[in-house]
N, CA, C and O atoms as a GROMACS GRO file, in nm:
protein
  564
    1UNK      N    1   0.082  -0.119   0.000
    1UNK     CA    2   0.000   0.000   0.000
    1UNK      C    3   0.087   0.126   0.000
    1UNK      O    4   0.066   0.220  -0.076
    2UNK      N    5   0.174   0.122   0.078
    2UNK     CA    6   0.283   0.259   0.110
    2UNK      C    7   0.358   0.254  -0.023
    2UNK      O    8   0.411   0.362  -0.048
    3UNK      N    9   0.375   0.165  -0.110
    3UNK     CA   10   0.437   0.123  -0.257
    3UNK      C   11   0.354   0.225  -0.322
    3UNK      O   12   0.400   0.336  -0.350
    4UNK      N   13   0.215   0.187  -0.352
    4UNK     CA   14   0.126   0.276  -0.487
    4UNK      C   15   0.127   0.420  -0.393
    4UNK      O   16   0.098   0.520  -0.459
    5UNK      N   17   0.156   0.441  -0.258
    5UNK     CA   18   0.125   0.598  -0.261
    5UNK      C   19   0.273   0.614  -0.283
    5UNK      O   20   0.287   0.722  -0.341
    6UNK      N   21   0.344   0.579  -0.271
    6UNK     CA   22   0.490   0.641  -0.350
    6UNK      C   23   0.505   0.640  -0.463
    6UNK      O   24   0.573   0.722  -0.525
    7UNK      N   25   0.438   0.537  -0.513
    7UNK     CA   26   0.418   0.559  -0.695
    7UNK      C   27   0.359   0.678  -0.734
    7UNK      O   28   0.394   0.764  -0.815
    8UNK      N   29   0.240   0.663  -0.646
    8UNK     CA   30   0.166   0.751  -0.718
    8UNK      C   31   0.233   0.954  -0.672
    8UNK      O   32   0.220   1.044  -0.755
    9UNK      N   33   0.280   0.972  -0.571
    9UNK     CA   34   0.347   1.095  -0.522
    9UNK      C   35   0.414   1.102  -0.642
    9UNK      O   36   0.378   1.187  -0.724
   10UNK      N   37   0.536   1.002  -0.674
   10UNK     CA   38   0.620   1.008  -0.748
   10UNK      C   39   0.552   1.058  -0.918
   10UNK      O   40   0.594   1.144  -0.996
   11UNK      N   41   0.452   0.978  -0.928
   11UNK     CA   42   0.391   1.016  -1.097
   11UNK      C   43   0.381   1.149  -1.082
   11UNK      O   44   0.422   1.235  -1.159
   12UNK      N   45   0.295   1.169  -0.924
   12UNK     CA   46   0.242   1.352  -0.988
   12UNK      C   47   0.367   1.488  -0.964
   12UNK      O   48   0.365   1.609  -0.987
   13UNK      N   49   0.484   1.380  -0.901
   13UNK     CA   50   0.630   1.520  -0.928
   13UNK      C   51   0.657   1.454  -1.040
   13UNK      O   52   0.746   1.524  -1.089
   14UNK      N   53   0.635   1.340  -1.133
   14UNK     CA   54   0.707   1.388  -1.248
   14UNK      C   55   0.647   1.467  -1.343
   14UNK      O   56   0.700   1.539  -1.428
   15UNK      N   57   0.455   1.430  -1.303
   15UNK     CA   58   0.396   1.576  -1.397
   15UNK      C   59   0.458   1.706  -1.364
   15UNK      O   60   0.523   1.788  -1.429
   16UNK      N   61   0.408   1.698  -1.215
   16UNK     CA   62   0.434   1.850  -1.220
   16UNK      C   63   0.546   1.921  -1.251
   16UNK      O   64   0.523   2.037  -1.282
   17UNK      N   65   0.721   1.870  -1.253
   17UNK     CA   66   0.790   1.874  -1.300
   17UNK      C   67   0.788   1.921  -1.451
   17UNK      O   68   0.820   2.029  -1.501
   18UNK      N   69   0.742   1.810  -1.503
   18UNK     CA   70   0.737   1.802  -1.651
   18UNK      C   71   0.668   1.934  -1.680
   18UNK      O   72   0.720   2.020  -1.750
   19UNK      N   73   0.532   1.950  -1.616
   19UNK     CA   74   0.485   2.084  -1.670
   19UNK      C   75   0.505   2.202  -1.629
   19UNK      O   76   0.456   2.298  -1.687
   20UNK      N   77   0.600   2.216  -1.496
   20UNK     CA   78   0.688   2.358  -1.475
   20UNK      C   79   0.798   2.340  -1.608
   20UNK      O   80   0.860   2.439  -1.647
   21UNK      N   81   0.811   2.247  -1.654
   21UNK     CA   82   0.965   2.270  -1.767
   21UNK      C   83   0.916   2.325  -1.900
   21UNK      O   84   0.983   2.394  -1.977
   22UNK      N   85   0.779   2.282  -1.917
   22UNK     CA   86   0.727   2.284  -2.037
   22UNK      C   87   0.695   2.476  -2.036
   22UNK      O   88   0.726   2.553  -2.126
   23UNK      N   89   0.647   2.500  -1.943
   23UNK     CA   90   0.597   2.639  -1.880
   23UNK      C   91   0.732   2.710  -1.866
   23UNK      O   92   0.747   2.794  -1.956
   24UNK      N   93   0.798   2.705  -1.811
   24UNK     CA   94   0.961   2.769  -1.865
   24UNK      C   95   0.984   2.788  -2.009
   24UNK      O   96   1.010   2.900  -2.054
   25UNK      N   97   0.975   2.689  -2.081
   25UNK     CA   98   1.012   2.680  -2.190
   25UNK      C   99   0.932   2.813  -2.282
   25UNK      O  100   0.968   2.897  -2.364
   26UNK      N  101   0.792   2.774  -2.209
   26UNK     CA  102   0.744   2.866  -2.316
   26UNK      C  103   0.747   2.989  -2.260
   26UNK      O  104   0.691   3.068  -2.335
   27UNK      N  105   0.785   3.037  -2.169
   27UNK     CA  106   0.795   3.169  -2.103
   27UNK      C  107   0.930   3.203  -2.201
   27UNK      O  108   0.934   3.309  -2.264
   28UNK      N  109   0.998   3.141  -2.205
   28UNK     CA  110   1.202   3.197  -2.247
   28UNK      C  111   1.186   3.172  -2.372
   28UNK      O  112   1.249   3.254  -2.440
   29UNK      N  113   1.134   3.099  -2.429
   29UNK     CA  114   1.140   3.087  -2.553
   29UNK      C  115   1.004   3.020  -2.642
   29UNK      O  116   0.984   2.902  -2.672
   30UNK      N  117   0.944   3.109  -2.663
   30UNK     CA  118   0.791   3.084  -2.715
   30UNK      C  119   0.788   3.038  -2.882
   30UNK      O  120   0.803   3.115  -2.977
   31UNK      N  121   0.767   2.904  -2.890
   31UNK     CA  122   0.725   2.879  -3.035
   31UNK      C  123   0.649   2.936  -3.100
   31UNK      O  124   0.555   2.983  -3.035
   32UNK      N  125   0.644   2.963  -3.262
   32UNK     CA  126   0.539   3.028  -3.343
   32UNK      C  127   0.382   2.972  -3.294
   32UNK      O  128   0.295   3.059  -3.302
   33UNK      N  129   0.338   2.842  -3.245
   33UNK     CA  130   0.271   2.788  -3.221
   33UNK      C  131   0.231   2.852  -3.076
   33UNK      O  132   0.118   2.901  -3.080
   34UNK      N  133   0.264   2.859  -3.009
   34UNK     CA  134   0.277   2.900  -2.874
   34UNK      C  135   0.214   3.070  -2.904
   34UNK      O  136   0.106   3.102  -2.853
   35UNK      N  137   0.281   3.156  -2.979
   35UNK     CA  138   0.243   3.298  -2.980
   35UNK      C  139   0.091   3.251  -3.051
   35UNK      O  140  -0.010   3.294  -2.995
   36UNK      N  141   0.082   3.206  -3.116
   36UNK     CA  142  -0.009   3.188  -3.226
   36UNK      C  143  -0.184   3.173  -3.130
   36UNK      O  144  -0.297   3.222  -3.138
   37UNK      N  145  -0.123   3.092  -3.063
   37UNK     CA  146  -0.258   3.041  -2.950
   37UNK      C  147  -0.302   3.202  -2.815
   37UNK      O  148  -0.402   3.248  -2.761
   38UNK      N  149  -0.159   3.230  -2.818
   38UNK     CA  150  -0.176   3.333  -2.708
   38UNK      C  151  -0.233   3.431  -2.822
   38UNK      O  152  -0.356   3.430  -2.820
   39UNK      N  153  -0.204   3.477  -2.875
   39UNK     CA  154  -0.284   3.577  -2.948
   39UNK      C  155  -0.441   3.512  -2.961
   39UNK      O  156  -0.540   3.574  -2.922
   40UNK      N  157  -0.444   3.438  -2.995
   40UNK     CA  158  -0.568   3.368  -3.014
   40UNK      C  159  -0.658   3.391  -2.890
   40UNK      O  160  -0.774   3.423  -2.914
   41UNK      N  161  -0.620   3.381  -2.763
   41UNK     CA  162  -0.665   3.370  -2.665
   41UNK      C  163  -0.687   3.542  -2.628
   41UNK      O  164  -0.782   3.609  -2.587
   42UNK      N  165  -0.560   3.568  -2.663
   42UNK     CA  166  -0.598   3.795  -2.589
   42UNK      C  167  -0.714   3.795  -2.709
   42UNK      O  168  -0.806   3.870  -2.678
   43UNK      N  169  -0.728   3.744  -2.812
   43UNK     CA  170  -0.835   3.797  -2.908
   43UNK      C  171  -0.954   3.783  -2.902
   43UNK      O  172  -1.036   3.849  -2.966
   44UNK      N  173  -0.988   3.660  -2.796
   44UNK     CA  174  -1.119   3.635  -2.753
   44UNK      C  175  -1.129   3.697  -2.628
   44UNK      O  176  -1.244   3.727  -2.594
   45UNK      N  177  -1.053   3.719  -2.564
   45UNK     CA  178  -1.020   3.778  -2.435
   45UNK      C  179  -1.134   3.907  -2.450
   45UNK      O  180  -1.244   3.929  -2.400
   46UNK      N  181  -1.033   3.990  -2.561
   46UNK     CA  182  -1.076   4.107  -2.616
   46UNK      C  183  -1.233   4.106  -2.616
   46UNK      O  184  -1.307   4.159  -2.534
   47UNK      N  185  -1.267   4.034  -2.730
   47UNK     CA  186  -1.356   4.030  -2.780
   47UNK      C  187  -1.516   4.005  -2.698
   47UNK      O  188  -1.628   4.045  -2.731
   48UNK      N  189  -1.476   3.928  -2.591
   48UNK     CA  190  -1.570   3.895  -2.439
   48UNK      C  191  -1.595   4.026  -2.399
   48UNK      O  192  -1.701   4.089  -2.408
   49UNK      N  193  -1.477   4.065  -2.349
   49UNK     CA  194  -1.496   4.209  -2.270
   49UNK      C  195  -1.567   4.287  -2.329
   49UNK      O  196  -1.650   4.357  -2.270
   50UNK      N  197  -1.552   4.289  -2.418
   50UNK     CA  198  -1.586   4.409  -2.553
   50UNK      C  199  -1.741   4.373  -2.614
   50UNK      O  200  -1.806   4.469  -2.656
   51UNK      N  201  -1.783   4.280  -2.617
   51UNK     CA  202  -1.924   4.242  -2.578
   51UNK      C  203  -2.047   4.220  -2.430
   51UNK      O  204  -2.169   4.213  -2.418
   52UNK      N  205  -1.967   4.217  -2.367
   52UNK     CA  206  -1.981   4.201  -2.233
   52UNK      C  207  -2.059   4.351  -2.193
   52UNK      O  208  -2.176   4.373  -2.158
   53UNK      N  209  -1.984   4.410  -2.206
   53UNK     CA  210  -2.004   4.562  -2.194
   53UNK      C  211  -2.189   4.605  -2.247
   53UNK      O  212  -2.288   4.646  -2.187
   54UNK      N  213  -2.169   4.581  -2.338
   54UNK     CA  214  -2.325   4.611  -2.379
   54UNK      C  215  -2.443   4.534  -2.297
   54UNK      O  216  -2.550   4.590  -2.271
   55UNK      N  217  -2.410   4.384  -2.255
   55UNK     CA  218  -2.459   4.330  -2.157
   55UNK      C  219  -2.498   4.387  -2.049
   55UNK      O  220  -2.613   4.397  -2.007
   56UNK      N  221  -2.377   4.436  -1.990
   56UNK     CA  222  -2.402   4.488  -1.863
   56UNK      C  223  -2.465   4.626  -1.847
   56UNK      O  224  -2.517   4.663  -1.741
   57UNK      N  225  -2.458   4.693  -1.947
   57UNK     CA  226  -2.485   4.799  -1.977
   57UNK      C  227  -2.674   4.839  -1.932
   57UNK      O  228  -2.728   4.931  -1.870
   58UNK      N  229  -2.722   4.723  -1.998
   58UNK     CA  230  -2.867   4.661  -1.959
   58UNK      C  231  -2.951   4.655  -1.869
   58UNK      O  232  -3.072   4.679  -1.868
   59UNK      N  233  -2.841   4.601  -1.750
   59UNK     CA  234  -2.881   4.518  -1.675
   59UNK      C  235  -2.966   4.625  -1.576
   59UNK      O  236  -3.072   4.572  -1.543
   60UNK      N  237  -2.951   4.760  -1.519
   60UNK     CA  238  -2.996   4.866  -1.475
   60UNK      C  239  -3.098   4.929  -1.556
   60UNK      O  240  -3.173   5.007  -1.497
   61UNK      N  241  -3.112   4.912  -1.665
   61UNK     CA  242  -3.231   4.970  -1.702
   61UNK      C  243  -3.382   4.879  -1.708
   61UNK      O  244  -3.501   4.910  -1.696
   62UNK      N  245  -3.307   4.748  -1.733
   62UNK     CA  246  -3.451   4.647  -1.760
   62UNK      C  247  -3.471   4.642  -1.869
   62UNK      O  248  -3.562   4.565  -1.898
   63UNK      N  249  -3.387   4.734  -2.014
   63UNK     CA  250  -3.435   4.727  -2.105
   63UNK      C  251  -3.523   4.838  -2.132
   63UNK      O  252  -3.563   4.884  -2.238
   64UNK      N  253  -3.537   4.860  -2.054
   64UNK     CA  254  -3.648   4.987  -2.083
   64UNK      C  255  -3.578   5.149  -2.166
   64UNK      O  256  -3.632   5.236  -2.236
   65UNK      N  257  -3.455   5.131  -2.121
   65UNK     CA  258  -3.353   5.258  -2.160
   65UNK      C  259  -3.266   5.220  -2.276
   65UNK      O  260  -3.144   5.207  -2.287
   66UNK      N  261  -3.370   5.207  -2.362
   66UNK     CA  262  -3.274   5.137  -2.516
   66UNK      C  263  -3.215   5.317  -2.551
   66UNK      O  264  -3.277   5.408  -2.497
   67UNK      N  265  -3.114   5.344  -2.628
   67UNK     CA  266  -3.059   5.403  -2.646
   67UNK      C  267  -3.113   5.455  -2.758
   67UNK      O  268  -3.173   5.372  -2.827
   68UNK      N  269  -3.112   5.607  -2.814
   68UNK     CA  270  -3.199   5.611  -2.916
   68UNK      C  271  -3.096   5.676  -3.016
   68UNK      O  272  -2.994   5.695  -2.950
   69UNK      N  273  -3.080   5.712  -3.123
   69UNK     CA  274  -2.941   5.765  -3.233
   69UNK      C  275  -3.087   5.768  -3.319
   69UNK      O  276  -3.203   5.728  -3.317
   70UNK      N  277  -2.964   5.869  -3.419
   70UNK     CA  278  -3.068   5.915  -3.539
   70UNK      C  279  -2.982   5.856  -3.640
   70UNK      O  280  -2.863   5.889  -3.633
   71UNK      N  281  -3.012   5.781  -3.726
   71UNK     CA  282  -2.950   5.727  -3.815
   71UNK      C  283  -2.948   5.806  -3.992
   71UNK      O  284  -2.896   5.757  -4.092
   72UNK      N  285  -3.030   5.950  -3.979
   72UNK     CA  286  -3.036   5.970  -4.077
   72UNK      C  287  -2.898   5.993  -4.153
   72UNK      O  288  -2.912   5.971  -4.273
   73UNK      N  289  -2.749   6.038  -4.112
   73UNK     CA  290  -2.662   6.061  -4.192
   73UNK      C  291  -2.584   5.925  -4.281
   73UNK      O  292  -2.514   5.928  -4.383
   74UNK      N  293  -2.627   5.815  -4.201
   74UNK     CA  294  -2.549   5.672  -4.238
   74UNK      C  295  -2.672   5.630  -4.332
   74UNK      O  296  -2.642   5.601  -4.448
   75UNK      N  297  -2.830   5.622  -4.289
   75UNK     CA  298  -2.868   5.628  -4.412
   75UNK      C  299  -2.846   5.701  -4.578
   75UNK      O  300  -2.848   5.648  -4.690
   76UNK      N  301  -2.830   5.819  -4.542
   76UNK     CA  302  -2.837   5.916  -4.680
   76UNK      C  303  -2.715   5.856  -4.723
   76UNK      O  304  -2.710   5.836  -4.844
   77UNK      N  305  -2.593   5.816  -4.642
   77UNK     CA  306  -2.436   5.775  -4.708
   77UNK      C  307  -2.484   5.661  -4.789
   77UNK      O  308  -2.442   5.672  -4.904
   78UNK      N  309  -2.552   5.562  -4.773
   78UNK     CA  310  -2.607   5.452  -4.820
   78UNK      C  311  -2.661   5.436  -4.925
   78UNK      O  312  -2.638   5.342  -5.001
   79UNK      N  313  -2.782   5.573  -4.954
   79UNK     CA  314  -2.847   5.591  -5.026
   79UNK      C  315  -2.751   5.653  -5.121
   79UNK      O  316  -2.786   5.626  -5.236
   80UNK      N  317  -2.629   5.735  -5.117
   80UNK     CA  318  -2.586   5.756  -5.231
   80UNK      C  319  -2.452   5.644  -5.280
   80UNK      O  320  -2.366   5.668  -5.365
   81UNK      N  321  -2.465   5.530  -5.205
   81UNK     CA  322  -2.391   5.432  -5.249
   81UNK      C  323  -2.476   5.370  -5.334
   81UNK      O  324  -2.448   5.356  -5.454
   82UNK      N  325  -2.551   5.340  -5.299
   82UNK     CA  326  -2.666   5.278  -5.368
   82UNK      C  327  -2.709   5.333  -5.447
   82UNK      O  328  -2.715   5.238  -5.525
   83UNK      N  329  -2.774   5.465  -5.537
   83UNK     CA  330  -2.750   5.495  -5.603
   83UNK      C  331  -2.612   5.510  -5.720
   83UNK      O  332  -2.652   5.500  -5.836
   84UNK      N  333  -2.509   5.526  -5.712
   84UNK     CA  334  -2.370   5.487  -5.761
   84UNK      C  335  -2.403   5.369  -5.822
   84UNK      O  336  -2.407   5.355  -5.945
   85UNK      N  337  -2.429   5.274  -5.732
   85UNK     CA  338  -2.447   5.100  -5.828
   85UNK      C  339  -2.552   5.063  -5.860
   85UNK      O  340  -2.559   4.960  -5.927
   86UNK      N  341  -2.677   5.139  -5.822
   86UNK     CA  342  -2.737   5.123  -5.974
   86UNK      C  343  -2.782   5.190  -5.999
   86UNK      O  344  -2.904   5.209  -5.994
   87UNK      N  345  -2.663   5.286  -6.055
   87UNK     CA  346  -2.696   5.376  -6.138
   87UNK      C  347  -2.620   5.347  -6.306
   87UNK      O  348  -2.654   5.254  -6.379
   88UNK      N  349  -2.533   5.432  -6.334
   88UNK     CA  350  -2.451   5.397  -6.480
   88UNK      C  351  -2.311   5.373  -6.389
   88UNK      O  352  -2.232   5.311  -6.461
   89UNK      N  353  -2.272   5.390  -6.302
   89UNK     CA  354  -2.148   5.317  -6.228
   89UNK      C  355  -2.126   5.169  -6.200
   89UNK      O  356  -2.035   5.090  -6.227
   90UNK      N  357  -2.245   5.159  -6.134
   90UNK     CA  358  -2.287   5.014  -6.095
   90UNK      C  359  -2.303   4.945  -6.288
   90UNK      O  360  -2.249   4.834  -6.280
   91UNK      N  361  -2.331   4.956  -6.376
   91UNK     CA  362  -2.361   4.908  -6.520
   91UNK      C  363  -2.195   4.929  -6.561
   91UNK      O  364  -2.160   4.882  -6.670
   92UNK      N  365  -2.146   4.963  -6.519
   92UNK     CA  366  -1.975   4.988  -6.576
   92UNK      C  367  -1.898   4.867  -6.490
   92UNK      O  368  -1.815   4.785  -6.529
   93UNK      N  369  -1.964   4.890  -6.341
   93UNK     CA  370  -1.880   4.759  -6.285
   93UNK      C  371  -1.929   4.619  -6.327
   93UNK      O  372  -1.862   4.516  -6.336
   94UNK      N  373  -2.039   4.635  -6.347
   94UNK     CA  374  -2.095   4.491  -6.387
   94UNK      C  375  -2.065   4.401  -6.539
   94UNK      O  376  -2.051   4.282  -6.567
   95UNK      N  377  -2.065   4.579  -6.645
   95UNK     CA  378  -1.976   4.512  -6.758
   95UNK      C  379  -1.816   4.499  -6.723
   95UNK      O  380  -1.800   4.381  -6.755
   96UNK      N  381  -1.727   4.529  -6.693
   96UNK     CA  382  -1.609   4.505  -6.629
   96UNK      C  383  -1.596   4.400  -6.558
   96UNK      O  384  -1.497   4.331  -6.582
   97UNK      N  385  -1.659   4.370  -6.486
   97UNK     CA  386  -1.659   4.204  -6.386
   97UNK      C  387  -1.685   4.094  -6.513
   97UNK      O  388  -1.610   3.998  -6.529
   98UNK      N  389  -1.782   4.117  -6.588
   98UNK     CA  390  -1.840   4.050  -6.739
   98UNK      C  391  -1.714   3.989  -6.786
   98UNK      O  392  -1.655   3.881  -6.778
   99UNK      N  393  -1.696   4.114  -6.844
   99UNK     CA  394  -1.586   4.098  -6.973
   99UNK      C  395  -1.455   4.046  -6.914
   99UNK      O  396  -1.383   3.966  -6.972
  100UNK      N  397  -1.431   4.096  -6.796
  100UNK     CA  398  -1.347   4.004  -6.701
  100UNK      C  399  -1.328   3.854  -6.696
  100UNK      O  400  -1.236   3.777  -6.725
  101UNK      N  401  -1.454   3.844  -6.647
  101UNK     CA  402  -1.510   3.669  -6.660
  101UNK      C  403  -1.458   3.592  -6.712
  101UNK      O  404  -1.388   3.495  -6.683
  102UNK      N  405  -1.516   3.669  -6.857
  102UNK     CA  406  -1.515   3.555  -7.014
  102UNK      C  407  -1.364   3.529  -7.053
  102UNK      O  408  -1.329   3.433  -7.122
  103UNK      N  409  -1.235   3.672  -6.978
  103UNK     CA  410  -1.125   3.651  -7.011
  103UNK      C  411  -1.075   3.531  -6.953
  103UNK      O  412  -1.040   3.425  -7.004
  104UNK      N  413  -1.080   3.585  -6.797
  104UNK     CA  414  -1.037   3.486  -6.703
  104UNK      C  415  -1.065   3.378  -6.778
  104UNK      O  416  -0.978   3.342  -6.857
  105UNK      N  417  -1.172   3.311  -6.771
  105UNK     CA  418  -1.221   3.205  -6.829
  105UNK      C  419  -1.224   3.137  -6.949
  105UNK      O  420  -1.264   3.024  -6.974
  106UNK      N  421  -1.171   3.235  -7.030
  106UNK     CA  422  -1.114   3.179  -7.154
  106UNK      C  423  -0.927   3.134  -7.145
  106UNK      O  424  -0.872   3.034  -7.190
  107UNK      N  425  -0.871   3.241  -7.075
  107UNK     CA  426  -0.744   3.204  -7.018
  107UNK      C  427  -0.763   3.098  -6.913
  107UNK      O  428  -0.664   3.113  -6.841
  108UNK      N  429  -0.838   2.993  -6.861
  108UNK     CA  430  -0.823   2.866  -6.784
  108UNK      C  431  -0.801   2.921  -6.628
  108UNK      O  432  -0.730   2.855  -6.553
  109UNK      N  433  -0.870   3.056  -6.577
  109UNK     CA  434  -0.822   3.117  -6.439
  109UNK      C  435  -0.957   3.106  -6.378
  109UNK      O  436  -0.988   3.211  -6.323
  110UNK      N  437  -1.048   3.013  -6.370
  110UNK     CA  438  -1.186   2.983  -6.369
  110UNK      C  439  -1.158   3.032  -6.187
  110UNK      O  440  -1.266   3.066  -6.138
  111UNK      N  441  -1.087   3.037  -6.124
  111UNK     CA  442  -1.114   3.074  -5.993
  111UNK      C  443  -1.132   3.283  -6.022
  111UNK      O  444  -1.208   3.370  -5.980
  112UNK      N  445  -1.031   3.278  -6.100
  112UNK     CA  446  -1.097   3.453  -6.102
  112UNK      C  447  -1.199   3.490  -6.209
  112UNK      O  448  -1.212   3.602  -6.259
  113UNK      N  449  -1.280   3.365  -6.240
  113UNK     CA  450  -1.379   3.410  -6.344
  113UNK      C  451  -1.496   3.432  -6.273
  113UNK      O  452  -1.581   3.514  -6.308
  114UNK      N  453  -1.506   3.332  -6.135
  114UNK     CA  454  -1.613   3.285  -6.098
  114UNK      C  455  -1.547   3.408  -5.971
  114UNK      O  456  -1.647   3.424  -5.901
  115UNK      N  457  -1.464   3.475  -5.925
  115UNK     CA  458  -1.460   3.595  -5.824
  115UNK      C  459  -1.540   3.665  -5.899
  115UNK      O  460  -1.659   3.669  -5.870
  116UNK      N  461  -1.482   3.748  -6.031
  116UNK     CA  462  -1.585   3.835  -6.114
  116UNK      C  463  -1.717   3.813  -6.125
  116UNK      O  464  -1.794   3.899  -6.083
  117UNK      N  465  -1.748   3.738  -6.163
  117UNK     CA  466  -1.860   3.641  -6.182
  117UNK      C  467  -2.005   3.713  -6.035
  117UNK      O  468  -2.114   3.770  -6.046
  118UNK      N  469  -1.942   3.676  -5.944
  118UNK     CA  470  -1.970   3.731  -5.821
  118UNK      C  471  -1.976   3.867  -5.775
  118UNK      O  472  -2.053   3.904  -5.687
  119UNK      N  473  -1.870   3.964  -5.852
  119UNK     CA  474  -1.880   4.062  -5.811
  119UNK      C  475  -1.986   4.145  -5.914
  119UNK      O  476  -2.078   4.214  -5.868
  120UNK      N  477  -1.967   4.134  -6.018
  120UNK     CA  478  -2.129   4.104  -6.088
  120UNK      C  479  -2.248   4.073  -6.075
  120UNK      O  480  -2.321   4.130  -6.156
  121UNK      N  481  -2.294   4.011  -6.011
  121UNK     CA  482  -2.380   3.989  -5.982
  121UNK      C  483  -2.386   4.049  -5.811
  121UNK      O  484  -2.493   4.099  -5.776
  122UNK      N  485  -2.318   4.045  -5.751
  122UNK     CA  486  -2.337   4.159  -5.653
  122UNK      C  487  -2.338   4.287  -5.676
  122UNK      O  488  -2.386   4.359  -5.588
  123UNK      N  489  -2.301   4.331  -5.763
  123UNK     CA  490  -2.357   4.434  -5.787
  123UNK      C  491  -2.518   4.485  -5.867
  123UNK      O  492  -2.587   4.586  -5.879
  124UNK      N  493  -2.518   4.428  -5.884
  124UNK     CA  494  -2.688   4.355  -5.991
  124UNK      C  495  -2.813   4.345  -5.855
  124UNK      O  496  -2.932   4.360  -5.883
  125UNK      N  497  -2.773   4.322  -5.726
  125UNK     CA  498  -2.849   4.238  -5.624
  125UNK      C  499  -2.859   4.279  -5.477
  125UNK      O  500  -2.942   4.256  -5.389
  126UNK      N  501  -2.716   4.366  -5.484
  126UNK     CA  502  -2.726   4.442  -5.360
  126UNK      C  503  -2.788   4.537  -5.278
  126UNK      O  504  -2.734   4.550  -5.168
  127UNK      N  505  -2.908   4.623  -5.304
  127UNK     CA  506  -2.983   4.636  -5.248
  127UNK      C  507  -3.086   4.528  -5.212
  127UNK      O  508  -3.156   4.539  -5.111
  128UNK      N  509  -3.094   4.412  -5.302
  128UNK     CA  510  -3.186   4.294  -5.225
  128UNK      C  511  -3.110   4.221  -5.110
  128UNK      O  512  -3.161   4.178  -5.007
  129UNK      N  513  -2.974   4.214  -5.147
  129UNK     CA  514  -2.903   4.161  -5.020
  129UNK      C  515  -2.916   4.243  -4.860
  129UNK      O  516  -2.936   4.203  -4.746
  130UNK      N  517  -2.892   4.379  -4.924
  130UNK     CA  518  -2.910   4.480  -4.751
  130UNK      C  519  -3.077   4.466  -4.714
  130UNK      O  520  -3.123   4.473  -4.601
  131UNK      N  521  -3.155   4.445  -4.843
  131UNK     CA  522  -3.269   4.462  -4.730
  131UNK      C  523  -3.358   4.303  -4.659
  131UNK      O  524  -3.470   4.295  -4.607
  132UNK      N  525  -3.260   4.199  -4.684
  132UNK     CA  526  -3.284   4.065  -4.698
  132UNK      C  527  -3.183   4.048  -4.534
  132UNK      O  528  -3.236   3.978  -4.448
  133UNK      N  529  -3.089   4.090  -4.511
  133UNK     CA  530  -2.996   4.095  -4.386
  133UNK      C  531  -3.012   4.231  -4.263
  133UNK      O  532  -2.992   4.237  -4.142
  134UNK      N  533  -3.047   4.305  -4.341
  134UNK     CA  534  -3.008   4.420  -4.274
  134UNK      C  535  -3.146   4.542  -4.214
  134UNK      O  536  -3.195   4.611  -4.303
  135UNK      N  537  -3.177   4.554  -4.132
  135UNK     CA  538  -3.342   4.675  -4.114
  135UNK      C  539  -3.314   4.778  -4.216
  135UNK      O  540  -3.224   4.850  -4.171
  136UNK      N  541  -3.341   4.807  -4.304
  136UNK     CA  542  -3.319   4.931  -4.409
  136UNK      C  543  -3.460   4.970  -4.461
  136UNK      O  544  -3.507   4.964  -4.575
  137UNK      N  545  -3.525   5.019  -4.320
  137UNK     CA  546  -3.660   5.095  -4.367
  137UNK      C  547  -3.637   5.228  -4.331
  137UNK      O  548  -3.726   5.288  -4.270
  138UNK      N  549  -3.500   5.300  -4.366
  138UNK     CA  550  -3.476   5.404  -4.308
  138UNK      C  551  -3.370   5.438  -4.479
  138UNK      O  552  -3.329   5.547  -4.519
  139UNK      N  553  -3.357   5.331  -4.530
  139UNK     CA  554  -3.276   5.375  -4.644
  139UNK      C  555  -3.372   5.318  -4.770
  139UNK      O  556  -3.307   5.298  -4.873
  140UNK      N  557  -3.501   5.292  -4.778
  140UNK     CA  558  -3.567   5.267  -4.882
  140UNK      C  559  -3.613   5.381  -4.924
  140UNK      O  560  -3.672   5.474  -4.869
  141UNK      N  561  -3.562   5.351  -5.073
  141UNK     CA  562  -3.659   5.469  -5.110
  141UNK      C  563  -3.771   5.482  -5.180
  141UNK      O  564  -3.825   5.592  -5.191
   0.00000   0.00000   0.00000
């Protein structure tokens, strides 16, 4: 019996060992792999906090104290984007993405025929896309 608890003492100093060395290691000298994850981690880190916030933000009002903004200047910016593409701008990008296409695609570059391809037709569709994703009863006209 006094055997397996010395075994077993003994297993968990050679973990813990093992993983103070491993933890050194990466303190003094951090693999690409190693930065790669830590960034990974401050980025969700970030990203919690940084959502979090609006959460809590809440929690004192009940909801009742929604915040109110006037959205008319980001609408009108919208509206003259949107106008631009479909207008004779938007018909210039769409023949350009076109004629693009058929090159790509006659030159065997079928991955940038079918990018064009796309950007063509997004431009053809994009006001159905913003008002299919997005509340835009403030930018219809």
């Amino acid at each position: 019996m006094i055997q397996k608890i010395k075994g077993a003492l003994g297993e968990v100093k050679r973990a813990h060992r093992e993983l103070c060395q491993r933890a050194g290691a990466l303190v003094v000298a951090p693999s690409e792999k190693h930065a790669r994850i830590a960034l990974f981690v401050a980025g969700v880190a970030v990203l919690s906090l940084g959502m979090s916030l609006d959460v809590i933000a809440q929690i004192n009002g009940g909801g009742s104290n929604l915040a109110k903004y006037n959205d008319t200047k980001i609408a009108n910016a919208v509206n003259v984007i949107m106008t631009y593409l479909e207008g004779s701008f938007g018909a210039l990008v769409m023949a350009a993405a076109g004629i693009g296409a058929i090159l790509s695609a006659a030159f065997g570059q079928y991955k940038a025929a079918l990018s064009l391809m796309v950007v063509a037709v997004g431009a053809f569709i994009l006001r159905s896309l913003i008002s299919t994703f997005f509340n835009d009863i403030s930018i219809q006209q």
